[in-house]
N, C-alpha and C positions, 0 to 999 in steps of 0.2 A: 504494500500500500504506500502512494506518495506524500510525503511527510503533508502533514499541514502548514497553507500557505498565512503566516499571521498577518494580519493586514491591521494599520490604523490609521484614524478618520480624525481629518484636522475640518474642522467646520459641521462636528457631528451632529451639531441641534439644529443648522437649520434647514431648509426644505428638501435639498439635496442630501446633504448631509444624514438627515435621518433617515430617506429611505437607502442610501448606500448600508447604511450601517446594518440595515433589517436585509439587506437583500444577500450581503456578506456571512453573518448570520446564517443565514439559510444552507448555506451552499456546502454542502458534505465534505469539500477539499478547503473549505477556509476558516479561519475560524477569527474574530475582532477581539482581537491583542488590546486596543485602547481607541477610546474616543475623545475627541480633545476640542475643547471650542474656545473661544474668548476669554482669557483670565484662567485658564486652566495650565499647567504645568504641562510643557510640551515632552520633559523626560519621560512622560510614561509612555511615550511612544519608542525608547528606548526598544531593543532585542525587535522590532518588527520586524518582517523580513520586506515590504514594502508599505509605505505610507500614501492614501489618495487625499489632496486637498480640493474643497468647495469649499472657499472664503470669499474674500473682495481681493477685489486688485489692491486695495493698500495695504494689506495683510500678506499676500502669498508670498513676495521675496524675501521678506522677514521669517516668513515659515518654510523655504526654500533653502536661503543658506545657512538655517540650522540645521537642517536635515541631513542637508549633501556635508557639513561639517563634521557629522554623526556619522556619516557614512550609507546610510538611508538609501534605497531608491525610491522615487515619488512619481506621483500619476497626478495631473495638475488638468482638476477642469472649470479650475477659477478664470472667470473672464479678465481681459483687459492686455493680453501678451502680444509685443509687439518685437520687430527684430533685435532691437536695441535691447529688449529685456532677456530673450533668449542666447543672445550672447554675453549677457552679464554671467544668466547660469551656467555656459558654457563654460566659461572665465572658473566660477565657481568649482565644476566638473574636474577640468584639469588640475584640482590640486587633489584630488579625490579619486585616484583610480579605481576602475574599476565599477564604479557608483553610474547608475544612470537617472535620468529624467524626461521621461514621457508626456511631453505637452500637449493635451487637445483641444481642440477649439470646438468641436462636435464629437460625442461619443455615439451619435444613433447613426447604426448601421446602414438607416434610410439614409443620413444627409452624407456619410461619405461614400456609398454608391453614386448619388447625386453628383459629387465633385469629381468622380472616377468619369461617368458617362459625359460628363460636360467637357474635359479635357480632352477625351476620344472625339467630342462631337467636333471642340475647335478646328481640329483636322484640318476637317472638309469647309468649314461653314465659317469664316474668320471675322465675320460682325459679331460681338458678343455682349452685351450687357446686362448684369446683375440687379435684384429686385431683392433686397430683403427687409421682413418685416418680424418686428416682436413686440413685445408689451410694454408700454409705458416706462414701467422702472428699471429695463435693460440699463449698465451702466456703458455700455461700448456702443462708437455703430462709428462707421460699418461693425460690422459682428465680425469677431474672427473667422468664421465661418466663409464669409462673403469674400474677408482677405483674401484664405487661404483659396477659396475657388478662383479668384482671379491672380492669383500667381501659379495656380496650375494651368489656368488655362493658355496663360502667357501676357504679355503686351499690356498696354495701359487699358485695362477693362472697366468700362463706368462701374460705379455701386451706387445705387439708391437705396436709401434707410429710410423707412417706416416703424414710427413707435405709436400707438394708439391704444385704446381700451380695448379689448374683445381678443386682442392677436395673443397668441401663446410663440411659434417661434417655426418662420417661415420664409421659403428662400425658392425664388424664382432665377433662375439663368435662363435667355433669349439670346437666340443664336439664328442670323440673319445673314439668309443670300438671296441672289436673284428670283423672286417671286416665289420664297419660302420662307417659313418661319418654325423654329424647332423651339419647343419651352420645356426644362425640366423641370419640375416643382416639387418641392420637401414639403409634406405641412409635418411638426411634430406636435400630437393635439394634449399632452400629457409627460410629464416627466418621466412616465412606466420607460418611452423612448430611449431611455440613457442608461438605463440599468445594464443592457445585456455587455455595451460597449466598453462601462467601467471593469464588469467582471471579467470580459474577456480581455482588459488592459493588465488586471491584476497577475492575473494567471497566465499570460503570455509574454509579460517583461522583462524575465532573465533571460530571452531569446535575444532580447536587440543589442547592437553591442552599447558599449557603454559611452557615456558622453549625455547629448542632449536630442532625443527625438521628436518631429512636430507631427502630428495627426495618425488617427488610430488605422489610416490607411497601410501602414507599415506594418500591420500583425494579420493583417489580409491576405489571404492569396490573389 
């Protein structure tokens, strides 16, 4: 039998945060080593064998380079990462062999299919501009999401953001040629969305090599 994977949760009470923790919980191969939120002592995340954080952007590199200083590998699906921050952790990484860090911008397996197909589409089809929309309190926009789709797709690709009441967390790519028009659409109507892509970040992390990796498109076939 393979050992148990201990996992611990930095942002563990809130919305994300709690169902990670019930869904880790669950899972026959994992078991939640510590939960840790706001004003809690981060040591007990000590002996984990990986740490996933859902904070805010002004929290995560603070909970970052402790971690990697600990020697920690982490799964980061705090919004707000941009290149400049990914190379700080980078920075971070190289004192730290061995250690990695898995950044996502989308963990639902729908929206990085979505970025896989869009990329493939750019191909043939090289008008392309981005549509993304989410809720009110989002604190990013463009959304990492929207980034990361328009630097796979290549070239300077518009992004329009949409924040409104009603949207939960959704992203259109259009992609325009001569008297056609191709549209991919994400909707993710529910957090249930992100659950399968954190666990299968947890469980498939000692594969990547070490250093700092961006999007869960890398534990894909």
């Amino acid at each position: 039998m393979a050992d148990m994977i201990k996992v611990g949760v930095l942002g563990a009470k809130g919305r994300m945060g709690t169902q990670i923790c019930a869904a880790v919980a669950g899972e026959p191969d994992m078991a939640l080593a510590a939960g840790v939120d706001a004003g809690d002592d981060r040591e007990a995340l000590a002996g984990c064998d990986v740490v996933v954080d859902f904070t805010h952007p002004g929290a995560v590199m603070d909970n970052l380079r402790w971690c990697i200083g600990q020697g920690l590998d982490t799964v980061v699906g705090t919004s707000g990462f941009d290149d400049a921050r990914a190379a700080q952790v980078a920075q971070w990484l190289a004192a730290a062999p061995g250690t990695r860090a898995l950044i996502v911008p989308n963990f639902s397996i729908g929206a990085v299919l979505m970025m896989r197909f869009a990329a493939d589409a750019a191909r043939y089809l090289e008008h392309a501009e981005i549509v993304e929309l989410h809720h009110p309190t989002k604190v990013d926009a463009p959304s990492g999401t929207a980034k990361l789709t328009a630097e796979r797709i290549g070239g300077d690709v518009p992004i329009h953001s949409v924040r409104l009441p009603g949207l939960n967390a959704h992203q259109e790519v259009l992609l325009g040629g001569p008297g056609q028009l191709l549209t991919i659409r994400h909707d993710a109507t529910s957090r249930e969305a992100y659950t399968p892509g954190v666990l299968l970040a947890l469980e498939k992390l000692p594969t990547l090599p070490p250093g700092v990796t961006v999007g869960l498109d890398a534990l894909l076939p």
